[in-house]
C-alpha positions in Angstrom: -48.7 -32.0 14.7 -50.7 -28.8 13.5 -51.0 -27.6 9.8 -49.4 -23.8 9.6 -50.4 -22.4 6.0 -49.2 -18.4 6.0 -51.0 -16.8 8.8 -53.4 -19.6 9.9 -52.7 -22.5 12.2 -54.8 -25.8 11.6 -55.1 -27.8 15.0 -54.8 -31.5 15.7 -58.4 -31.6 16.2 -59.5 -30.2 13.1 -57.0 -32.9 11.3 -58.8 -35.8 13.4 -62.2 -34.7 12.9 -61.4 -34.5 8.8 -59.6 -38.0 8.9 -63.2 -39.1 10.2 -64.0 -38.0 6.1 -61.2 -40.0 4.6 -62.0 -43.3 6.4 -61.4 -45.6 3.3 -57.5 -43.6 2.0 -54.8 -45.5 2.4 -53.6 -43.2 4.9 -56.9 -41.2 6.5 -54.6 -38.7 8.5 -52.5 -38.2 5.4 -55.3 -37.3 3.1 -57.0 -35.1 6.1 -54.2 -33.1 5.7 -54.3 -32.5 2.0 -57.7 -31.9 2.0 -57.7 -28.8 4.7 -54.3 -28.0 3.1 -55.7 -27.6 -0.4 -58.9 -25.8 1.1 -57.1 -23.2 3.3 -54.6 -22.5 0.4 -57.9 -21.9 -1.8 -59.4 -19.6 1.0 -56.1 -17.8 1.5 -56.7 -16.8 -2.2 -60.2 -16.0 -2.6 -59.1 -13.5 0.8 -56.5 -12.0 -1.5 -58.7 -11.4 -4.3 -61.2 -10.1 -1.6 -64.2 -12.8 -2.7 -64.5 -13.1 1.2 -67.7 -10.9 3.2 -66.6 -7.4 3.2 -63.4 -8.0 1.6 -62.2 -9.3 4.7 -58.5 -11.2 4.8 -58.5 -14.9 5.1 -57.7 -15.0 9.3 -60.2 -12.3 9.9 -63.2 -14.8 8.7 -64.4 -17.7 10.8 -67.3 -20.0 8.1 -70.2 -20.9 9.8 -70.4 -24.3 7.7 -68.0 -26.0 5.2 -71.1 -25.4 2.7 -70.0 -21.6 3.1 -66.3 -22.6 2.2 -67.1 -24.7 -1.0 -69.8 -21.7 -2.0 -66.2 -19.2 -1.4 -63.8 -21.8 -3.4 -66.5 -22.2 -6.3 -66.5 -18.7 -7.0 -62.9 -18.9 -6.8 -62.3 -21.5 -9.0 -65.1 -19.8 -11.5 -63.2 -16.9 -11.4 -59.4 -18.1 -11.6 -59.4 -22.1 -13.8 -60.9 -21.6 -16.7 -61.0 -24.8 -18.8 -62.4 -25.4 -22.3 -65.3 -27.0 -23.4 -64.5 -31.1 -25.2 -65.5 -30.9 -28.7 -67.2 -33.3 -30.7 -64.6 -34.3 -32.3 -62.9 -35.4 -28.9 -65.4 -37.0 -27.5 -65.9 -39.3 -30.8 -62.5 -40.3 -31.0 -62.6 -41.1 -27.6 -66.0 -43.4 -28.3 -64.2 -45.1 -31.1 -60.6 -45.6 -28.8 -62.6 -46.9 -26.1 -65.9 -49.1 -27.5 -66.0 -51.4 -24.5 -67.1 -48.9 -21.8 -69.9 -47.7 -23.7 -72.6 -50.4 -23.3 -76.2 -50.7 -21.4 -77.2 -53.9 -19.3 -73.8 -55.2 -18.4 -74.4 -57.3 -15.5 -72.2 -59.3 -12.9 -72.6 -61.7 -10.6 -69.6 -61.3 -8.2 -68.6 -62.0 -3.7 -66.7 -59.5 -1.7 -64.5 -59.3 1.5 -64.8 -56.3 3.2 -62.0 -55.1 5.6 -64.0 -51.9 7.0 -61.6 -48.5 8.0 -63.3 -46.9 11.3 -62.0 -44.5 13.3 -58.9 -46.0 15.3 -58.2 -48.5 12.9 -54.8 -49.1 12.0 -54.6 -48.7 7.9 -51.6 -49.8 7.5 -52.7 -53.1 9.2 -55.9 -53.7 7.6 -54.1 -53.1 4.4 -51.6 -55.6 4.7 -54.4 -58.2 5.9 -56.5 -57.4 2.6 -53.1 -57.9 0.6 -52.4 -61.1 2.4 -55.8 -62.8 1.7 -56.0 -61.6 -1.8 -53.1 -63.3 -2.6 -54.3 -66.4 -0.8 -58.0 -66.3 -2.7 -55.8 -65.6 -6.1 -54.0 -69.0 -5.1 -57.2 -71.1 -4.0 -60.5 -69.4 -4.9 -61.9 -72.6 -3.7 -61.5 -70.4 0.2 -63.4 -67.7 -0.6 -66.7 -68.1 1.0 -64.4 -69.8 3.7 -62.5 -66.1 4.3 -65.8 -64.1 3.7 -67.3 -65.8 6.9 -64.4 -65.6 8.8 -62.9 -62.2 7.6 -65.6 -60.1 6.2 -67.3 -57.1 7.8 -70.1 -57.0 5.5 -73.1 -59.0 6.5 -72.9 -60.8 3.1 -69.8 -62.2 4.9 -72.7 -64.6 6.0 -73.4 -65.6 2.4 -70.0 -66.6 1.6 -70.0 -62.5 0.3 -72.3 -63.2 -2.3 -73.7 -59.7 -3.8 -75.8 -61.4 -6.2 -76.5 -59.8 -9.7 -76.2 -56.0 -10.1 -75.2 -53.6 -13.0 -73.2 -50.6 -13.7 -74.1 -47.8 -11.4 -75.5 -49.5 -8.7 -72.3 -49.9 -6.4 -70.3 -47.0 -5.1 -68.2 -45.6 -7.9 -64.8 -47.1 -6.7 -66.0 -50.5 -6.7 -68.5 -49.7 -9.5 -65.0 -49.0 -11.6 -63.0 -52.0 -10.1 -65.6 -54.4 -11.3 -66.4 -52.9 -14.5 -63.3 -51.3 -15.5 -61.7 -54.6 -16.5 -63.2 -58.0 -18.7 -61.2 -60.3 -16.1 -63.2 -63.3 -14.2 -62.3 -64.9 -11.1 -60.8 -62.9 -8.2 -59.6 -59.5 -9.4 -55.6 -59.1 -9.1 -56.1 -55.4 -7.3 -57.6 -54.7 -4.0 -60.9 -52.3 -4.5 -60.6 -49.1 -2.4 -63.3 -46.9 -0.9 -64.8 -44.8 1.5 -65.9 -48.2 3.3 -62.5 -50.0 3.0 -60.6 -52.5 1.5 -62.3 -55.0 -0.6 -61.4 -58.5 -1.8 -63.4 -59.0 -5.2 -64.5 -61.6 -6.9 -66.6 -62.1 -10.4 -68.3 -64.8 -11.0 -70.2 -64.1 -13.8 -70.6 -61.5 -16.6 -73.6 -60.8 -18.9 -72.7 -58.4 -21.7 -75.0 -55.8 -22.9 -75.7 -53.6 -26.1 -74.2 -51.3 -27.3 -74.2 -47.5 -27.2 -74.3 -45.2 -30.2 -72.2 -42.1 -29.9 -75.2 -39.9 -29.9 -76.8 -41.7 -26.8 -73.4 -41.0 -24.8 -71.5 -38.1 -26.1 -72.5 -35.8 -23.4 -72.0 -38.2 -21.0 -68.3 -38.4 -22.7 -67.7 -34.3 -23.0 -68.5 -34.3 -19.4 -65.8 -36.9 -18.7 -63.6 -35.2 -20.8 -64.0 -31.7 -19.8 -63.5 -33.6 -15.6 -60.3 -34.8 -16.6 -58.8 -31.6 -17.8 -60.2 -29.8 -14.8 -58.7 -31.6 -12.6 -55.1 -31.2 -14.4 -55.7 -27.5 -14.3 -57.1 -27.4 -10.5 -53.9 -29.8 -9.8 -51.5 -26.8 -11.9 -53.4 -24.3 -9.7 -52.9 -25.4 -6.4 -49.4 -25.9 -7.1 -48.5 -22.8 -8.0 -50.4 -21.3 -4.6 -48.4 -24.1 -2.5 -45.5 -23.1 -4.0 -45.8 -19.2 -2.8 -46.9 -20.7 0.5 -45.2 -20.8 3.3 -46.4 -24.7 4.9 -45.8 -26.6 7.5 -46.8 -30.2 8.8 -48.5 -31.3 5.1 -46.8 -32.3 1.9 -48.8 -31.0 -1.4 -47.1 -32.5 -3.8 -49.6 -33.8 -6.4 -52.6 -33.2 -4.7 -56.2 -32.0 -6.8 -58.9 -30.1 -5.4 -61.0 -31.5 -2.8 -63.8 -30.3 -5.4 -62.2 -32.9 -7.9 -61.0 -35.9 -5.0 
């Protein structure tokens, strides 16, 4: 079923080709939508406010590239969400509310099971198999190098899904965050999702490391800060242009920027 935002139709094959993008969402088609939802919405407006070439409308301009979209909604954005900048004052109380994230050298030893999302693949499915043998590896750990032979599609599968030792910053973010957004050992209650698929995860080990003065991380903080309450203002934003739009086939509730995703 085609998207219709307003004046512009968005075609099955354009949804299909963008679910390609979304391979490790819950729901890939779901999320395609959104995403070429939220962008036409923010296209529709930069048209409006005549930030398009020659001050054209929105249906009058075809993009040669999605670089030349995001260079459109960037201006957009610059010109429409303004958000402050996070004091100093924020960010420390932040530091001091949240000590444990703020450390160098923290190290894991931990196995995976990867169920991969490709094109065709029912999510749903895969999901419900991930769910199923995290439960079982919660109940008997013992089975884990057992399952990552038989189950994984990772070729550490082979190694009973062994990733060895790595530290913060070294895996993709999502499973970067599942590992070291939590102290817990053994195999982690939550599946980890991302752009690769589902992943059973187990920690094994954890070596600690020092920890960071506020100087040494404050920007890194502000700039965490200042990301969350763009996003909340992006989010406002887009609400208030779906909410003058007239849409059909996608559902906006909730839905950021794809600049923010």
């Amino acid at each position: 079923m085609p998207i219709h935002l307003n004046a512009v139709t968005i075609d099955d094959t354009a949804i299909y080709a963008e679910a390609a993008l979304h391979a490790g969402a819950p729901d890939p088609e779901a999320a395609a939508r959104r995403s070429l939802a939220v962008r036409e919405l923010l296209l529709q407006r930069a048209g409006a406010l005549g930030l398009l070439e020659g001050g054209a409308p929105r249906e009058a301009v075809a993009f040669a590239s999605r670089d030349a979209e995001d260079d459109v909604i960037a201006r957009l954005l610059d010109a429409e969400v303004a958000t402050p900048a996070a004091t100093s004052a924020e960010c420390r109380r932040h530091f001091e509310a949240h000590p444990e994230r703020y450390h160098s050298g923290d190290l894991v030893e931990a196995r995976h099971i990867l169920f991969a999302v490709t094109p065709g693949t029912p999510v749903s499915l895969l999901r419900a198999k991930a769910e199923e043998t995290l439960m079982e590896l919660r109940a008997h750990r013992e089975l884990f190098a057992q399952r990552a032979a038989e189950l994984s599609n990772c070729p550490s599968g082979a190694q009973g899904g062994n990733l060895g030792q790595f530290g913060r910053g070294q895996m993709v973010p999502e499973f970067d965050a599942a590992v070291f957004g939590t102290d817990a050992s053994g195999v982690l209650p939550q599946l980890a999702t991302t752009r690769y698929g589902f992943h059973v995860i187990a920690v094994d080990h954890r070596i600690a490391g020092r920890a960071l003065p506020f100087e040494q991380v404050e920007s890194a903080i502000a700039a965490a800060l200042e990301a969350q309450v763009t996003a909340l203002a992006l989010r406002q934003y887009i609400e208030v242009l779906a909410g003058q739009a007239e849409m059909e086939g996608v559902d906006l509730a909730g839905v950021a920027s794809p600049l923010v995703q």
